[in-house]
Each structure stands twice: as C-alpha cells, then as structure tokens.
C-alpha positions in Angstrom: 102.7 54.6 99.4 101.4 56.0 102.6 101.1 54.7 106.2 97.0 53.6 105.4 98.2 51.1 102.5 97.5 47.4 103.0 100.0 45.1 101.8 99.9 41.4 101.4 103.3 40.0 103.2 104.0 36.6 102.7 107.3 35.2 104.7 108.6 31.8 103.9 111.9 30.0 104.2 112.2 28.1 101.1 114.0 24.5 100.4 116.4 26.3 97.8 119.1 28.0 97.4 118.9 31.6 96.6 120.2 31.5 92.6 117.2 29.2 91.7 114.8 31.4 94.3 116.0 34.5 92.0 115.2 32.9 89.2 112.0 31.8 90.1 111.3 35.3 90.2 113.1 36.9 87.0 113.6 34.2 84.4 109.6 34.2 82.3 109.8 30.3 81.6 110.0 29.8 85.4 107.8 32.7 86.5 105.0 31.5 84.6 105.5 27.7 85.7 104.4 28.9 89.4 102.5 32.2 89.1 98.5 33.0 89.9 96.5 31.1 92.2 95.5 27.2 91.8 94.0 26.2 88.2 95.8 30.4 86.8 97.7 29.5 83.3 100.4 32.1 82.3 100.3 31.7 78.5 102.5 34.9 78.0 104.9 36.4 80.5 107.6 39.1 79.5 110.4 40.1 81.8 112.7 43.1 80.9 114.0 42.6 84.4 116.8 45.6 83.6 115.9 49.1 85.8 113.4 50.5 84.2 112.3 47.3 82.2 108.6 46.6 81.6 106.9 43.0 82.2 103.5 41.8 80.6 101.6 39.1 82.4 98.3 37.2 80.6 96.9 34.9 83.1 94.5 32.1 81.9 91.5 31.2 84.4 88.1 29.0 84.4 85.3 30.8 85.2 81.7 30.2 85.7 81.1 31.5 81.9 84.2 29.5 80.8 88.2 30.6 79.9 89.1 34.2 81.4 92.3 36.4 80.9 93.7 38.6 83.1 96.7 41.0 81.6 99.2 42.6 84.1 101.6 45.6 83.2 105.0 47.1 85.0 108.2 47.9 85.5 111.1 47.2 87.1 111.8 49.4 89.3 115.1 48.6 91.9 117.3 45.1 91.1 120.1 44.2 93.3 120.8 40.7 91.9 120.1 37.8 94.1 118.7 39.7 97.1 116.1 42.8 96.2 113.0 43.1 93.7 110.7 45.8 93.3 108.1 46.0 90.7 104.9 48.2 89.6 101.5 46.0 88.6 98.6 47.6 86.7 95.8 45.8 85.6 95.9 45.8 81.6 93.9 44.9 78.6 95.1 42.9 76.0 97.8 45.2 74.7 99.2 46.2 77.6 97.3 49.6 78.2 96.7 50.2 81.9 93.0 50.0 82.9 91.1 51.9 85.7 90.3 49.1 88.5 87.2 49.6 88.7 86.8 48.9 85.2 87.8 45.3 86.4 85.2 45.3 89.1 87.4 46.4 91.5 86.6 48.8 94.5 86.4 52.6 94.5 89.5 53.9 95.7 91.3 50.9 94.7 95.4 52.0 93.4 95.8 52.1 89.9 99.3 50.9 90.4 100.7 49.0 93.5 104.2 47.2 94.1 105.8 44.2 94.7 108.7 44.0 96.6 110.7 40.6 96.9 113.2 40.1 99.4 115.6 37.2 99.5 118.1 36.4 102.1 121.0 33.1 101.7 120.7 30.7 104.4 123.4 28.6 103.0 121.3 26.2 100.8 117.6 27.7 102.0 116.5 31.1 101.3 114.2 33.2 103.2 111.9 35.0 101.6 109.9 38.3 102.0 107.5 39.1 99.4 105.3 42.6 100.2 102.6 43.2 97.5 101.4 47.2 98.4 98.4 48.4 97.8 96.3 44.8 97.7 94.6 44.4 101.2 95.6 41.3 103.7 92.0 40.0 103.7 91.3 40.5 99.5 91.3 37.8 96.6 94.6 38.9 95.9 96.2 37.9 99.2 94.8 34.7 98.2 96.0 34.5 95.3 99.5 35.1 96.5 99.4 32.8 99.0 98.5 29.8 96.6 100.9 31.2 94.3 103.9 30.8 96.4 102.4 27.5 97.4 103.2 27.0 93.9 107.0 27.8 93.9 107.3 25.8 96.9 106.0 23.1 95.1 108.5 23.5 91.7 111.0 24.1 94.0 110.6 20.8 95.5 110.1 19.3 92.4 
C-alpha cells in the first residue's frame, strides 16, 4: 500500500480477554454472529485461517428492492496467534471469483484488493484492539460499516 491509501482504524479496548477476542475474529460460527453493519446476515463464512488460507464471506442485507448479497474473498496472509491478523478482501460473486469494484458500483480507482489488519494486545482480562482496514477511506460506507460491526462484537462480547 502506499503512503496516499486511506484506511479505516478503529481502536477499542474491549471487556474480554484476548482468547475469546481472537476468536471472535478466526472461529466462522463467531465471525458471522457479529460481522457487517446493523440488519448484515452472514449466511456463509469460511475461515482457512492457516498462512496462506482463503476465507469466503456472503453477507445478507435488506434493500430498497428487497434481500441483497454481498460475497467477500481472501487470504490469510500473516497469523501470530492471539495477537496479529492480516488478511486480503476482494469483492466476489457468488463463487468466489474476484470482481472489478466498479462492477459493484464502486468508484474509479477504487483497489481491487485491500487488507485488514487486526491487532490485539492482553490487558490482563481486557484486550485492546487495533483493527486497520487499507484501502477503504475513513469517511466511506465501509468505515461505517466497520464501526457498527465492532459495535457488534462489543455487544456478543458482553453478552
């Protein structure tokens, strides 16, 4: 990524200790129980979280012409259990082929492929988190997405 890419970074000190923050963020079942923005569905999510491992995200979502999917592709790119994530996203179709963002409406110039990077640190029973999305802008959709998103895992982590 160079210096120019926006990045979503969302900081948060969480009410959990770092084992169940981890995984929150590498176990499917509990990936797809917080993930997407308010009202998002995660009917399938697949985790090879493994170096080189690929994940497949379908998010569900009401729209204005009814029920919408949303497919994500990646891989896993650096794992150091506990504390360090880093993964690619692509938009995708239904079978996990990449597709071109703008063939989702999305903005000239906007990266084919961006990455998530998830930092956790122990706080002895709390767990701070750093989660850097490259490649989605501060100000877009996305960002809000995210940020209701990790509302979210707050939320199961509290419950």
């Amino acid at each position: 990524m160079t210096e120019k890419t926006q990045s979503v970074v969302i900081e948060r000190t969480l009410d959990a200790p770092i084992d169940l923050v981890w995984e929150m963020w590498t176990e499917a079942e509990h990936f797809a129980a917080w993930y997407g923005p308010m009202g998002a569905k995660i009917p399938t999510a697949t985790m090879d979280v493994t170096p080189g491992g690929g994940r497949f995200i379908c998010m569900e979502m009401d729209g204005p012409q009814g029920a919408m999917q949303m497919f994500f592709t990646g891989e896993y790119l650096e794992i150091d259990p506990k504390t360090h994530l880093v993964y690619t996203e692509a938009m995708a179709d239904a079978d996990g082929n990449e597709l071109a963002p703008e063939a989702m409406g999305m903005p000239a110039g906007t990266p084919m492929t961006t990455r998530v990077i998830v930092d956790l640190h122990d706080l002895g029973g709390s767990t701070r988190m750093v989660m850097t999305h490259e490649g989605v802008p501060a100000d877009s959709p996305g960002a809000q997405g995210w940020a209701m998103a990790i509302d979210k895992l707050e939320a199961r982590l509290a419950g």
